[in-house]
DRENDO-1510 file (C-alpha; in Angstrom, 1 decimal, always signed):
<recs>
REC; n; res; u; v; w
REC; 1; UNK; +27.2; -28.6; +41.0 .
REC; 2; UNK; +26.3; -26.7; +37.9 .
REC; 3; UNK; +25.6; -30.1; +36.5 .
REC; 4; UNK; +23.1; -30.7; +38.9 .
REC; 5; UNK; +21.4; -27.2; +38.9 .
REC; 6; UNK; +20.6; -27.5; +35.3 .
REC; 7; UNK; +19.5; -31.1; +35.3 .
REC; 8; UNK; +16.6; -30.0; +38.5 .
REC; 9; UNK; +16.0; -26.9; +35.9 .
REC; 10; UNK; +15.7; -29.3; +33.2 .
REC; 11; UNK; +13.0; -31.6; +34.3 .
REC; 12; UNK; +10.5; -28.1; +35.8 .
REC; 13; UNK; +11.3; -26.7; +32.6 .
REC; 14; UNK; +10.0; -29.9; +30.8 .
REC; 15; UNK; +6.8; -29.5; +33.1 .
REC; 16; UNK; +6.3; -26.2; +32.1 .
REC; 17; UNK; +6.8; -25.7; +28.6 .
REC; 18; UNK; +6.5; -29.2; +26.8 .
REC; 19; UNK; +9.7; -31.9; +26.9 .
REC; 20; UNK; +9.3; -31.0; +22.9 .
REC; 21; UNK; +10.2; -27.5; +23.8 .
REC; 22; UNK; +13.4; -28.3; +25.4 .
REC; 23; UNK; +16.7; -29.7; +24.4 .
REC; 24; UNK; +19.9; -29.9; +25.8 .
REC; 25; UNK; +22.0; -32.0; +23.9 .
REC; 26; UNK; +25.2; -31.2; +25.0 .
REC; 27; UNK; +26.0; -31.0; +28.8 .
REC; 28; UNK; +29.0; -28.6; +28.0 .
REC; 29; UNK; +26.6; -26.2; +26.1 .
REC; 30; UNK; +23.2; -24.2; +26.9 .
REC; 31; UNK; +20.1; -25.6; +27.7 .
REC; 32; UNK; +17.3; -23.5; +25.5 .
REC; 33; UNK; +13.8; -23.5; +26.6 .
REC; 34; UNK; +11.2; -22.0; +24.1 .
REC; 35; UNK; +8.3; -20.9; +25.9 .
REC; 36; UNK; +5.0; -19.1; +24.3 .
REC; 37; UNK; +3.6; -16.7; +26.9 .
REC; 38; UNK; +4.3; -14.2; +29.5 .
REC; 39; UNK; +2.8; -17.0; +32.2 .
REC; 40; UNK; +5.7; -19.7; +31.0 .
REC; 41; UNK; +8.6; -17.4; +31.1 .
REC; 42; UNK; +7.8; -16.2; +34.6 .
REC; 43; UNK; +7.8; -19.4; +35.8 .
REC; 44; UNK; +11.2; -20.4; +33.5 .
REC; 45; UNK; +12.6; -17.7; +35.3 .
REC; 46; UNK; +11.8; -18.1; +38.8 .
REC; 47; UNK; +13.2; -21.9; +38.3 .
REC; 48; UNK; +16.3; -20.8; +37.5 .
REC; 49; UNK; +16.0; -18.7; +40.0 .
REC; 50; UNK; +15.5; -21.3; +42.8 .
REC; 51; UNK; +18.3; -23.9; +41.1 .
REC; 52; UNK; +21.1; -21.4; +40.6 .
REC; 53; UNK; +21.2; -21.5; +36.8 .
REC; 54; UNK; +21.7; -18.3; +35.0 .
REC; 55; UNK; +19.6; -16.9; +32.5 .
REC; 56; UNK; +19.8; -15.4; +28.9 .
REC; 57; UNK; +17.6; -14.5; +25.9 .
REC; 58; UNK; +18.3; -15.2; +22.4 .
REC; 59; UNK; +16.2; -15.0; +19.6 .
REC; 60; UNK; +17.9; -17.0; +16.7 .
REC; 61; UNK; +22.1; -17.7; +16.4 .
REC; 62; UNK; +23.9; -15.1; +15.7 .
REC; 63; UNK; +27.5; -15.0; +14.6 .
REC; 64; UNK; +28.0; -11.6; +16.0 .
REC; 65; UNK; +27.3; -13.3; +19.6 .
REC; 66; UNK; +29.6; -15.6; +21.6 .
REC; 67; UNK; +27.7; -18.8; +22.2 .
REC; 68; UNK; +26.4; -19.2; +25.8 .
REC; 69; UNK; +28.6; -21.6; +28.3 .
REC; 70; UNK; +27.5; -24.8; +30.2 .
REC; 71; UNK; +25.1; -23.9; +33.1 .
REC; 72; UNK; +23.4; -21.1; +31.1 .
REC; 73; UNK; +19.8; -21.4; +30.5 .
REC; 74; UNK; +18.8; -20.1; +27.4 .
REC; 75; UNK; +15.3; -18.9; +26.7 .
REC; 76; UNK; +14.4; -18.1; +23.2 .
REC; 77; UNK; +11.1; -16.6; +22.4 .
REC; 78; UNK; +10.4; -17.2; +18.7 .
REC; 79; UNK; +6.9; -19.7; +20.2 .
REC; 80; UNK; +5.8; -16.2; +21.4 .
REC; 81; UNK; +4.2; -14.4; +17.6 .
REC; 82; UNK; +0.8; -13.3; +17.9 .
REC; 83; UNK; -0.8; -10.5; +17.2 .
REC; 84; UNK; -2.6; -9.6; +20.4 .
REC; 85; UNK; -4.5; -6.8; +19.7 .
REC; 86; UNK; -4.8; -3.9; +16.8 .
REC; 87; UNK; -6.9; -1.0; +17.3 .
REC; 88; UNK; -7.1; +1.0; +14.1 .
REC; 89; UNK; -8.9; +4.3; +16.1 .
REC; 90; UNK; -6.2; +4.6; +18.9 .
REC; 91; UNK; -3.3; +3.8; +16.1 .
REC; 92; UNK; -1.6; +1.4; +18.1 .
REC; 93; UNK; -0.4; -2.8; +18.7 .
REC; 94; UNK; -0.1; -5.3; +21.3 .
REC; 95; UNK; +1.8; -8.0; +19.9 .
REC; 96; UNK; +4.1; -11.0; +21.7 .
REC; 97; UNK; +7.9; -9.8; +21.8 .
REC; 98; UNK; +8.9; -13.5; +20.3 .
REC; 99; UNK; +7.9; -11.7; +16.7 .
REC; 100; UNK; +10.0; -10.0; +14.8 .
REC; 101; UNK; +9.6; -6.3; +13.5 .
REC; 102; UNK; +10.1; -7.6; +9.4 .
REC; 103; UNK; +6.9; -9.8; +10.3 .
REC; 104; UNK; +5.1; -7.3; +12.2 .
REC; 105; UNK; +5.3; -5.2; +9.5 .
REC; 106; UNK; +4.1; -8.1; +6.6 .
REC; 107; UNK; +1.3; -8.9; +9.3 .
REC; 108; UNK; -0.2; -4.7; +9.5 .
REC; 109; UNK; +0.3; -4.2; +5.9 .
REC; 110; UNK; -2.9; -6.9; +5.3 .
REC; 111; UNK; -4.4; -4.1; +8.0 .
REC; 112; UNK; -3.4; -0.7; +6.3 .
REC; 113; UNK; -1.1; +0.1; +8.9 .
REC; 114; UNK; +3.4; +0.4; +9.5 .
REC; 115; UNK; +5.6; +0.9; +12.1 .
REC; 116; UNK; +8.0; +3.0; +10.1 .
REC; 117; UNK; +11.1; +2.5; +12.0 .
REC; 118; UNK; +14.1; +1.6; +11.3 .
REC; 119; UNK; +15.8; -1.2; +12.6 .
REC; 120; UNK; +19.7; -1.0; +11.2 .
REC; 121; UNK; +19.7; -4.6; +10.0 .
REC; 122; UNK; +17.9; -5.8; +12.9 .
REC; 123; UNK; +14.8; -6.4; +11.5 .
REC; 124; UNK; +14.8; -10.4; +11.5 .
REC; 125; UNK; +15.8; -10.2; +15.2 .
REC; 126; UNK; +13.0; -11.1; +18.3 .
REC; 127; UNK; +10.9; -7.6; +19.7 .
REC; 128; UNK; +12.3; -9.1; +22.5 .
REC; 129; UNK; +16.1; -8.6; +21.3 .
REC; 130; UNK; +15.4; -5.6; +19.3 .
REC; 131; UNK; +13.8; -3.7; +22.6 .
REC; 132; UNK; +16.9; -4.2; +24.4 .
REC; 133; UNK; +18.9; -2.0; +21.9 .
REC; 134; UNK; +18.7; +1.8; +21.2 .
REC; 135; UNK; +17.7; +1.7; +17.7 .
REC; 136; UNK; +16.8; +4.7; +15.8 .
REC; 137; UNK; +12.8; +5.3; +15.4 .
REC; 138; UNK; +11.9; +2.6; +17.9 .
REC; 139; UNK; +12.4; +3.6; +21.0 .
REC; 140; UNK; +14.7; +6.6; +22.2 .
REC; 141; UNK; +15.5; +9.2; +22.6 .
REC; 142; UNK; +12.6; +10.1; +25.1 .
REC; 143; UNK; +9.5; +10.7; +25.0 .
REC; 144; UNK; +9.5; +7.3; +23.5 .
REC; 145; UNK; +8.6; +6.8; +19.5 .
REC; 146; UNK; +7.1; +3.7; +19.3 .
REC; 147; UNK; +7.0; +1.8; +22.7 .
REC; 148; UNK; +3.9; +2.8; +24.7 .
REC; 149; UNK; +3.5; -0.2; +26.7 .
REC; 150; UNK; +5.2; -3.3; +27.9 .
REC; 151; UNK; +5.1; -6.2; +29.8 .
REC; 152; UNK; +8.4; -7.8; +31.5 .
REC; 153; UNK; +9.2; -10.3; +33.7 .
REC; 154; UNK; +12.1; -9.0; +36.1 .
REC; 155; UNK; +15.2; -11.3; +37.4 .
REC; 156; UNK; +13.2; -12.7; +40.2 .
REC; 157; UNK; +9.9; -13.9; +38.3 .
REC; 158; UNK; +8.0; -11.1; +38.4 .
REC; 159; UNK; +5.6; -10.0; +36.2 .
REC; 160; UNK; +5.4; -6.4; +35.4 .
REC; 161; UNK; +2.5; -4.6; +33.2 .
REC; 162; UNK; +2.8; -0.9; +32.3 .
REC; 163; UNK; -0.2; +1.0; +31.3 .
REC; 164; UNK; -0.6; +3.7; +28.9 .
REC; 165; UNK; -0.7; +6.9; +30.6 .
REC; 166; UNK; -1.7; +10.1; +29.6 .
REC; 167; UNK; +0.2; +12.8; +28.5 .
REC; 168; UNK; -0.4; +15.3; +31.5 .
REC; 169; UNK; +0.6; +12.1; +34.0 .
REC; 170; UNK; +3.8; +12.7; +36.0 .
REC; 171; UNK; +6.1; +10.5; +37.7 .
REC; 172; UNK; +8.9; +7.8; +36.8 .
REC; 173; UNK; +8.6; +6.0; +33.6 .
REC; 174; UNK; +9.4; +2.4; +34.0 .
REC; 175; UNK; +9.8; +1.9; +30.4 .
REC; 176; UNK; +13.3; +4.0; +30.3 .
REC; 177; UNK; +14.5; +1.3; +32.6 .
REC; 178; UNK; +12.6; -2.1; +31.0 .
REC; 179; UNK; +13.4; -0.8; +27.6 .
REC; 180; UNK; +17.1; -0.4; +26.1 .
REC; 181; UNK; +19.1; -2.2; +28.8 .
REC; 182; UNK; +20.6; -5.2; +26.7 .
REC; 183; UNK; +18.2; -7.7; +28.8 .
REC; 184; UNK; +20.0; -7.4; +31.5 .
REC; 185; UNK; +17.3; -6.2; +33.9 .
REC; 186; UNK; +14.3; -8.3; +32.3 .
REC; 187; UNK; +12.4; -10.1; +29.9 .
REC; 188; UNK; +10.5; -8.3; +28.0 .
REC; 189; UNK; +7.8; -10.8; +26.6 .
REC; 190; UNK; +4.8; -8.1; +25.5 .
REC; 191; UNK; +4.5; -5.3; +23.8 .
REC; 192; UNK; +2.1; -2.5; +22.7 .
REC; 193; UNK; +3.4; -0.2; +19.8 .
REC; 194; UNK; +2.3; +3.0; +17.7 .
REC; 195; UNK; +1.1; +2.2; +14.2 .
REC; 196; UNK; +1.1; +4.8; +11.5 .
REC; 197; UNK; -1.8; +4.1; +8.3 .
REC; 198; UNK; +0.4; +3.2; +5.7 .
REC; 199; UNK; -2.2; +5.4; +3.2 .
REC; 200; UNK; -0.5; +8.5; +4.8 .
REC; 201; UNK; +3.0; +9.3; +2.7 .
REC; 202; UNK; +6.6; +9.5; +4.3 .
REC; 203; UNK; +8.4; +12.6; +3.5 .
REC; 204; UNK; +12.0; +12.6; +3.1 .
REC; 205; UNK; +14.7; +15.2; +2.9 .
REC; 206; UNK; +18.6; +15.4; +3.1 .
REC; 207; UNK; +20.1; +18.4; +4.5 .
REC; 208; UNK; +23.9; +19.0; +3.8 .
REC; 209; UNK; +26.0; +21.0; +6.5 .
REC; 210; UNK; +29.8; +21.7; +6.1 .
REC; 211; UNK; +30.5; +20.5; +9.4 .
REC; 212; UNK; +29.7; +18.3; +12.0 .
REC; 213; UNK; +28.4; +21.2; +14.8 .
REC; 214; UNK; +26.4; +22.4; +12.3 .
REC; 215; UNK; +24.5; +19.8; +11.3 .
REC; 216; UNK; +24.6; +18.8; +15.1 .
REC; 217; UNK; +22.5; +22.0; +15.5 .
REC; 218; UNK; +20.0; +21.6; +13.1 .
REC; 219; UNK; +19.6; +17.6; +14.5 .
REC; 220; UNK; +18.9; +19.1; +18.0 .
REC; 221; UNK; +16.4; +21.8; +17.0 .
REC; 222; UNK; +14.6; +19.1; +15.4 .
REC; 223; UNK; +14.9; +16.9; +18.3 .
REC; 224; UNK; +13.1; +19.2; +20.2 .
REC; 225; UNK; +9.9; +20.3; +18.2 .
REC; 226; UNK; +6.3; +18.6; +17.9 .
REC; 227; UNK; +5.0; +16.1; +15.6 .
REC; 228; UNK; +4.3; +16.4; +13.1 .
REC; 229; UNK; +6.8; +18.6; +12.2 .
REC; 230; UNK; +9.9; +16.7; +13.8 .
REC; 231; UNK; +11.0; +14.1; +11.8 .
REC; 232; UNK; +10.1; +10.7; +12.8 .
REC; 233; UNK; +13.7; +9.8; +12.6 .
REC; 234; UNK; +17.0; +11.7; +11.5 .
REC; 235; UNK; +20.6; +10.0; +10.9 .
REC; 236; UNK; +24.0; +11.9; +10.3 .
REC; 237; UNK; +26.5; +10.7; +8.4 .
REC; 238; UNK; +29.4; +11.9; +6.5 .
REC; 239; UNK; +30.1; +12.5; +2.9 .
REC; 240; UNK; +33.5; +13.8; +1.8 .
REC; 241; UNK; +33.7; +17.3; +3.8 .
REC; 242; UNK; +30.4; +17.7; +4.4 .
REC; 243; UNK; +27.8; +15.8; +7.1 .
REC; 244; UNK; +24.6; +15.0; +5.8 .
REC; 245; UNK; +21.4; +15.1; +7.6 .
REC; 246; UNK; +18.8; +12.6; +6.5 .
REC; 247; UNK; +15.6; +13.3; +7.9 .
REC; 248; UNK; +12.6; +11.1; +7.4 .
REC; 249; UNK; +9.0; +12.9; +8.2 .
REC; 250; UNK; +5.5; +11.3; +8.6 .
REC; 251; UNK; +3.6; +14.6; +7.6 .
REC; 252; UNK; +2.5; +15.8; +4.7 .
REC; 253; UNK; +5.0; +17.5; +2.1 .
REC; 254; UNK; +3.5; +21.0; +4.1 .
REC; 255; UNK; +5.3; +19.6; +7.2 .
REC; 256; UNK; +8.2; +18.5; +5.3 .
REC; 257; UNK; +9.0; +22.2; +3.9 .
REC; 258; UNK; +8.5; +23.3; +7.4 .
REC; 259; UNK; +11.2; +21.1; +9.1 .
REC; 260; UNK; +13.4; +21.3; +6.4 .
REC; 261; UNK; +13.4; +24.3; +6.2 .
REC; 262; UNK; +13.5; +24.9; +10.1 .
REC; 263; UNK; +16.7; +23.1; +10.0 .
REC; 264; UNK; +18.8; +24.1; +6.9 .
REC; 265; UNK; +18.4; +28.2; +8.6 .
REC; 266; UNK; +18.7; +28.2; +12.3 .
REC; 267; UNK; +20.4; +30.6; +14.0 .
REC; 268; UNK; +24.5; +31.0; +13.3 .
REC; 269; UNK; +26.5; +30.3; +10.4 .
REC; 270; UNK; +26.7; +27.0; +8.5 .
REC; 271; UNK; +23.4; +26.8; +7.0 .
REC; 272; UNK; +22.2; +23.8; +5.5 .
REC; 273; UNK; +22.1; +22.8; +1.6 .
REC; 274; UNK; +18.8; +20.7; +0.5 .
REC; 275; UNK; +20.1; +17.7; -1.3 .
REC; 276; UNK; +16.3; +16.2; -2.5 .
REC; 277; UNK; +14.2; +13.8; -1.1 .
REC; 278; UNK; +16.3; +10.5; -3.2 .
REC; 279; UNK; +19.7; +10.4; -0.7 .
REC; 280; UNK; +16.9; +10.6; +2.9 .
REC; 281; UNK; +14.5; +7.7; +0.9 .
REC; 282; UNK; +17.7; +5.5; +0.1 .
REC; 283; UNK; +19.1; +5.9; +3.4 .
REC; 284; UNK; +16.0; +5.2; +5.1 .
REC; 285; UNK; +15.1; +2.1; +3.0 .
REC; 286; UNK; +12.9; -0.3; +5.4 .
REC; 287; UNK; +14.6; -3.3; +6.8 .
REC; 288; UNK; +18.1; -3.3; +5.8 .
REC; 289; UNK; +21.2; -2.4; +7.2 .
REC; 290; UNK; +22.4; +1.3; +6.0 .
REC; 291; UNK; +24.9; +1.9; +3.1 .
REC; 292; UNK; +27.9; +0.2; +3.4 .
REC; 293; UNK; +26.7; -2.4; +6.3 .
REC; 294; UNK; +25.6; -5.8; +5.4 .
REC; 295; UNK; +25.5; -7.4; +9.2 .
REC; 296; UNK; +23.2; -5.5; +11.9 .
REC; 297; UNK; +25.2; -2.7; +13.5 .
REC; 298; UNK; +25.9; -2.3; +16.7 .
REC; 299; UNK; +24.8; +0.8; +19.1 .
REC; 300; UNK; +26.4; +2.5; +21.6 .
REC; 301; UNK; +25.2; +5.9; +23.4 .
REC; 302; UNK; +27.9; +8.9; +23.0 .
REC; 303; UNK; +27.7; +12.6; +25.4 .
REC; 304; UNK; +27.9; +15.4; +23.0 .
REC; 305; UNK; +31.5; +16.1; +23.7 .
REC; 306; UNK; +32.0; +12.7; +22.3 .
REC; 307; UNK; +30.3; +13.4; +19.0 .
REC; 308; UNK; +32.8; +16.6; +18.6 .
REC; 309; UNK; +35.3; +14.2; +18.0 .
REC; 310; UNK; +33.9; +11.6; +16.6 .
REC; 311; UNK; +35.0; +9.6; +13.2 .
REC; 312; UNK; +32.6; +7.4; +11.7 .
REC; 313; UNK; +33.5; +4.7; +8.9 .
REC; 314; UNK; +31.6; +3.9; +6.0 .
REC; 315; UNK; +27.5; +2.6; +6.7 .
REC; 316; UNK; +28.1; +4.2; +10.2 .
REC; 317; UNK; +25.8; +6.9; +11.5 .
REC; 318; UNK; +24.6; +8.8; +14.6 .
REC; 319; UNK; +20.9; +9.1; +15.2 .
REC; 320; UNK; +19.2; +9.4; +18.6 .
REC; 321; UNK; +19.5; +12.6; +19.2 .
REC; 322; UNK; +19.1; +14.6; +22.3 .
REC; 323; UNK; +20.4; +17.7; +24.2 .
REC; 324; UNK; +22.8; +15.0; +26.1 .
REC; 325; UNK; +24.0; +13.1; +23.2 .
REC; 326; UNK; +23.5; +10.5; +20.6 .
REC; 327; UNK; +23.6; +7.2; +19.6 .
REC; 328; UNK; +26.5; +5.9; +17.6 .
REC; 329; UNK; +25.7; +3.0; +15.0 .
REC; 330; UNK; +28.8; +1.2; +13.8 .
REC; 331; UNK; +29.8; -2.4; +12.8 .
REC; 332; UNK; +30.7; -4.7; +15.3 .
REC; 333; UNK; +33.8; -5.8; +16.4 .
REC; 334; UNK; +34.6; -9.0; +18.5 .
REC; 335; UNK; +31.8; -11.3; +19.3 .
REC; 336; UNK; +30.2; -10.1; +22.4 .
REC; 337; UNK; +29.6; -12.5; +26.0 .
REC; 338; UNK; +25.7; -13.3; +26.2 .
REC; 339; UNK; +24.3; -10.5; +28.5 .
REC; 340; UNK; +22.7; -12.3; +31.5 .
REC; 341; UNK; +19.4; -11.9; +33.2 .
REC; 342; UNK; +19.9; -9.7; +36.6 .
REC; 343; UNK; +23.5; -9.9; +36.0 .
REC; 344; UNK; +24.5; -6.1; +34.7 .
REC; 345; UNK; +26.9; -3.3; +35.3 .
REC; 346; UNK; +24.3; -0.9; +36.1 .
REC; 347; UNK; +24.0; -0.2; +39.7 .
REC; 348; UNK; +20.5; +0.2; +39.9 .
REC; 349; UNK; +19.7; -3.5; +38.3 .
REC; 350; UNK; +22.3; -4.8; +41.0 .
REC; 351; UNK; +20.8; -3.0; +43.8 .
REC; 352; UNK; +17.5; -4.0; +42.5 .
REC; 353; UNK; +18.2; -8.0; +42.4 .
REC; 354; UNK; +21.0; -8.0; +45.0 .
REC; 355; UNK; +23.9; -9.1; +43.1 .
</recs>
């Protein structure tokens, strides 16, 4: 039966995206489709919808990742790289979620602009792959970093587009549930990021704390305050007895004596130590995996009674931050089962597609 599901799914997909865009060589493994636009995934997605094959997104192999099983439809969005739109006045970019965020980056440089974020060795992955994970300076915690805007196409074909809202709107924020749920509950395909002018100079600090609540503090306080004085992205990790704080700012060095200083002496004992700018700049080097990890780590949220607790091994860190927790980066472990389309353990995306 499964057989027969993915050979009707095989001959719309061939209508849809190109015989030359499909292969299935094996009967016992995957069949992987690579559409280019939002229109030829939506329909993809509704086929597999209406012959019973199950769905999954994968941007390149990946050791790290179990290998998808017969009957799984494969959709992998590397067709999908344009640039859509750059506006230099409004500081932002509407790109196709097949590219990655190392080639974004090459492609804005020609422009005068960055991303500066941080991708923790995920930085050859899709937009599409790389939105579906917590990742420091990219999207989380809220109000999102980065992501303004995106377009999805949910389990059942449909096509969502949010807008850009302004900051005094009020309501539900569909991006908290498109973005940062493993692709489980969609496909995101679009995407419309903030850009920074590469002209204006990171700051960099490293604050050392002599222990873990302590720097915890001064991570929070910073959490909370306004750009540009928050950092654009923050990391703790440890260092003998002590936690460092590595705090990477997109003010000027004003703003960067500010929060620095805002952090090492907040209320209580356990004031920070300024370490320099080099440790933070190291740390926060672009595209690569942190000290100590040479494979893309793997992120998982912790509560803040978790963080009490925690231990972290060398090239792991916590960034994330917020008054509920963190996000703990740490090398993988076994190779993870492909996360399916519809198919997750949150109630709200079972509720949503009826499974």
């Amino acid at each position: 039966m499964a057989r027969l599901s993915a050979e009707a799914f095989l001959l719309r997909a061939r209508e849809i995206c190109g015989a030359e865009h499909v292969s299935w060589p094996d009967p016992s493994a995957a069949l992987r489709v690579r559409p280019s636009t939002t229109a030829q995934v939506a329909s993809l997605v509704r086929a597999a919808r209406e012959t019973g094959c199950r769905v999954c997104v994968q941007g390149r192999d990946d050791q790290a990742q179990a290998a998808p099983a017969a009957g799984i439809v494969e959709l992998e969005l590397r067709r999908a790289d344009q640039v859509i739109a750059l506006d230099a006045t409004g500081a932002w970019v509407s790109v196709q979620a097949g590219l990655t965020p190392a080639a974004l980056e090459a492609r804005l440089a020609h422009e005068g602009f960055t991303l500066r974020c941080h991708t923790a060795g995920h930085g050859h992955r899709t937009l599409a792959e790389v939105l579906a994970l917590p990742l420091p300076g990219l999207h989380g915690p809220a109000p999102f970093r980065r992501v303004i805007a995106v377009t999805a196409v949910w389990a059942d074909g449909t096509t969502l587009r949010t807008r850009v809202s302004p900051r005094q709107a009020v309501g539900p924020d569909p991006r908290a549930f498109l973005v940062g749920g493993h692709g489980a509950c969609c496909v995101v395909t679009e995407v419309c990021l903030a850009v920074f002018p590469a002209s204006v100079p990171s700051g960099f600090e490293t604050l050392a704390f002599p222990d873990l609540s302590c720097a915890l503090d001064a991570a929070l306080r910073l959490a909370g305050t306004a750009p540009p004085l928050s950092p654009v992205e923050q990391a703790l990790a440890p260092d003998g007895d002590r936690w460092l704080l590595h705090l990477w700012f997109r003010g000027p060095a004003a703003c960067v004596a500010v929060g620095r200083d805002r952090a090492a002496h907040g209320p209580g004992e356990g004031h920070g130590e300024a370490r320099g700018e080099a440790p933070a700049r190291a740390f926060w080097r672009p595209f690569s995996a942190p000290p100590g990890a040479e494979v893309p780590l793997s992120p998982r949220p912790l509560s803040i009674e978790a963080l009490a607790g925690l231990e972290l091994a060398p090239g792991e860190f916590i960034s994330g931050f917020t008054p509920a927790g963190a996000v703990h980066f740490a090398l993988p472990g076994a190779p993870a089962a492909p996360v399916l389309l519809g198919e997750s353990a949150d109630p709200r995306v079972r509720a949503l597609f009826g499974v």
